[in-house]
N, C-alpha and C positions, 0 to 999 in steps of 0.2 A: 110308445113302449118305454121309452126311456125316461120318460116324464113320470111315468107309474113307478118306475123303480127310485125315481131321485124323489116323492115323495115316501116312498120305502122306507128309504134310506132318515131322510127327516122325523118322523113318526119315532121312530127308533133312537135318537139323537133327543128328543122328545124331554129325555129325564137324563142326560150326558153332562159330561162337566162343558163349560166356557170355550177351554183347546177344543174341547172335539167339535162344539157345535160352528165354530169361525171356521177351524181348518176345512168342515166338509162343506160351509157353505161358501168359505171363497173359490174352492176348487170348480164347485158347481158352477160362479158364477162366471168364473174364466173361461171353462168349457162353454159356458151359454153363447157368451162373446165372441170365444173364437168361431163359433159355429155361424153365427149371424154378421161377423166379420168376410166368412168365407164366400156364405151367401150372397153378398151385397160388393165386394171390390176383392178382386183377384189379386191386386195390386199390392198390398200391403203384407207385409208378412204377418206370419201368428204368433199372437204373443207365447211367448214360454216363460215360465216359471221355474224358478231356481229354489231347487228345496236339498239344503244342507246334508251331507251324509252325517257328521260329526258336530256338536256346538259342545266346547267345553268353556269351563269358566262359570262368572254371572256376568250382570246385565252390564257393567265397567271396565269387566277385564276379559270378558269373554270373546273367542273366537272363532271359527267356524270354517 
């Protein structure tokens, strides 16, 4: 089911700018991993991701 919906999701992203088509497809791909991580070694923790509440500034002087 969920494969149905994350092509959904793609299809739709289709005709989107550059940010949106990376951010949904890294999240996707993290999800993928963590899930196949889980499956295969108990042992390691999941990864998490860190997504900024705030980024002010630009790309030299900016902070977040």
């Amino acid at each position: 089911m969920e494969k149905k919906a994350d092509d959904g999701v793609l299809d739709l992203l289709q005709d989107g700018d550059g940010y949106s088509q990376t951010k949904i497809l890294s999240e996707m791909l993290g999800r993928s991993y963590r899930q196949r991580l889980r499956r295969h070694s108990a042992e390691f923790p999941a990864p998490v991701v860190i997504q900024p509440g705030l980024i002010i500034g630009d790309a030299e002087n900016g902070v977040s």
